[in-house]
GUVEXLO-946063 format. One line per 8 residues: number of its first residue (from 1); their letters; for each residue z, y, x of C-alpha. Coordinates in steps of 0.5 Angstrom, whole numbers, plus 2048, in hexadecimal, padded with zeros to 3 digits. Layout:
REM GUVEXLO-946063
NUM> a> Z:Y:X  ...
END
This chain:
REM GUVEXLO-946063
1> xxxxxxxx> 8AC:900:8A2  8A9:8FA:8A2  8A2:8F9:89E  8A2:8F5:899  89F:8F0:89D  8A4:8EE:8A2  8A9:8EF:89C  8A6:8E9:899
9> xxxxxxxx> 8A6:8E5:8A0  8AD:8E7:8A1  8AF:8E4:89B  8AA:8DE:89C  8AE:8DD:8A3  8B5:8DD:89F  8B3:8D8:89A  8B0:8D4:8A0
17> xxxxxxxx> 8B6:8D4:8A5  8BB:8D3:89F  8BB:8CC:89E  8BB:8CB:8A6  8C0:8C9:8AB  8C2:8D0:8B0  8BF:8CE:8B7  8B7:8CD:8BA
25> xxxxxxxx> 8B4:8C9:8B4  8B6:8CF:8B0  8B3:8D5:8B5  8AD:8D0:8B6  8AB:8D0:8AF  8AC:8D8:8AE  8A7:8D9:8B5  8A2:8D4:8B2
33> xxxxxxxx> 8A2:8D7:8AC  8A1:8DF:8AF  89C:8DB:8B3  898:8D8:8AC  899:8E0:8A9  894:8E3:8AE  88E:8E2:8B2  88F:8E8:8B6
41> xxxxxxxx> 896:8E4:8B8  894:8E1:8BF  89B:8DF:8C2  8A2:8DF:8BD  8A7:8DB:8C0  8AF:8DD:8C3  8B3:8DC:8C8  8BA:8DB:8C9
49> xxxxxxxx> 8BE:8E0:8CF  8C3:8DB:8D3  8C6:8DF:8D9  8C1:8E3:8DC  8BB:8E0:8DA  8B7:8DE:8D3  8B5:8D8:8D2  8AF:8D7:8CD
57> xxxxxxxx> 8B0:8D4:8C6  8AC:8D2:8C1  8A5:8D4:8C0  89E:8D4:8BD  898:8D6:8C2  895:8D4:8C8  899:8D1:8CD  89D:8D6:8D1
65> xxxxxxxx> 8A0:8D5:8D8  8A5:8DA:8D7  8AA:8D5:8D5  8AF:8D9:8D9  8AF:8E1:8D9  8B4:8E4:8DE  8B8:8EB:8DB  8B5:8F1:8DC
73> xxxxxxxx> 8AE:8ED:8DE  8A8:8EF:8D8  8A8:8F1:8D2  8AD:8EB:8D0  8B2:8ED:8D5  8B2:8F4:8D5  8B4:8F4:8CE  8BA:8F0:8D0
81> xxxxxxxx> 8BB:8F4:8D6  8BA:8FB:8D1  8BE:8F8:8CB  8B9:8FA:8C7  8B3:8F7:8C3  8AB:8F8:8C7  8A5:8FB:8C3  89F:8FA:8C7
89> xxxxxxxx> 899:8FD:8C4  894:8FB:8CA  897:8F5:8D0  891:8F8:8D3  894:900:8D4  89B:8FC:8D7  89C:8FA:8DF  8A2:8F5:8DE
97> xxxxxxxx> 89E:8F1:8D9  89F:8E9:8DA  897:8E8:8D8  898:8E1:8D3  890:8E2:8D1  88A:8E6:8D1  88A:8E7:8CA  891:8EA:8C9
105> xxxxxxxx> 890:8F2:8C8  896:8F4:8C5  89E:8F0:8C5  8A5:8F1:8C2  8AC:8EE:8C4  8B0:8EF:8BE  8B9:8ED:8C2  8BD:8E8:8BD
113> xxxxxxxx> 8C3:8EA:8BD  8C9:8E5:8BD  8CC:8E6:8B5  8D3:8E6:8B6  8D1:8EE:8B7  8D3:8EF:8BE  8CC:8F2:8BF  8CA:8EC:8C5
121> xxxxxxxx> 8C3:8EA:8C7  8C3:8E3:8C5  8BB:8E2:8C6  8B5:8E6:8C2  8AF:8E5:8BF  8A8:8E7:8C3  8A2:8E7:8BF  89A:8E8:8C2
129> xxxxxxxx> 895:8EC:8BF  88E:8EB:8C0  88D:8F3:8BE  890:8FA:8C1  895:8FD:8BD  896:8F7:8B9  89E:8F8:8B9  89E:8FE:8B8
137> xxxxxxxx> 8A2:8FE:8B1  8A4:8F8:8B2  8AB:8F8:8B5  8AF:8F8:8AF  8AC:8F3:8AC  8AD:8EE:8B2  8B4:8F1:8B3  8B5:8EE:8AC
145> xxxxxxxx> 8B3:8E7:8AE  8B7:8E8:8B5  8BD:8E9:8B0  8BB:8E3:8AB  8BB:8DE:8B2  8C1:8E1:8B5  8C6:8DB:8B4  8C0:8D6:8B6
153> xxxxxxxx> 8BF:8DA:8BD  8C7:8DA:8BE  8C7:8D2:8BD  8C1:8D1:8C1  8C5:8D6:8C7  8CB:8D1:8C7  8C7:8CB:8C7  8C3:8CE:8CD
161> xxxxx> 8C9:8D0:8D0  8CD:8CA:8CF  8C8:8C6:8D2  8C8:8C9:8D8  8CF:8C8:8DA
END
């Protein structure tokens, strides 16, 4: 159950992506806002699954130099590797951990799922926390998001594939 909080973000976000065309602009604007929402949000951003390997999406934070994550590398690829989101109370505690920031204590990786309904990975969402255990009851609501730019991801997928051949 969400709080009545991320209950009014997610209808905040529904009415902000409705009059946007799917693809990068429309993911950009749901993590700028995310970004906006809180202070304790150090990093929010995506990144798109092409082969092997997640490329980095838009984002909202400090530069990062992971632009390309390898699966099973991180907590970003170990999501894809595990099919399964990553709720990470303290980076501090983790040995894979791909360190962005000294400020980061806590992260989620949220998988988008290609809306067709076939379940595949097309990217996710990975979010920074500036507190331990920020996540903690946090899952939900950005699986809710993770749905709501789903088709954006899809599109933003094919078009990165489609570059590369």
């Amino acid at each position: 159950m969400l709080s009545e909080q991320h209950q009014n973000q997610l209808n905040e976000m529904n009415e902000l992506v409705s009059s946007l065309d799917h693809g990068s602009d429309l993911v950009d604007q749901v993590m700028k806002y995310l970004h906006a929402k809180s202070k304790s949000y150090f990093w929010v951003g995506v990144y798109v699954l092409v082969g092997n390997e997640l490329r980095v999406g838009p984002y909202y934070g400090p530069k990062t130099d992971h632009k390309i994550i390898p699966v099973g590398k991180g907590v970003c690829g170990t999501a894809v590797a595990e099919n399964k989101n990553q709720v990470v109370e303290d980076v501090q505690n983790l040995e894979n951990y791909l360190a962005c920031n000294l400020g980061t204590r806590s992260e989620i990786v949220v998988l988008v799922r290609d809306p067709d309904g076939s379940g595949k990975v097309v990217g996710q969402i990975d979010v920074d926390g500036t507190e331990v255990g920020l996540f903690s009851d946090l899952e939900g609501f950005f699986d809710q998001i993770a749905i709501l730019i789903a088709p954006s991801m899809k599109k933003m997928q094919l078009d990165l594939i489609n570059a590369d051949t």
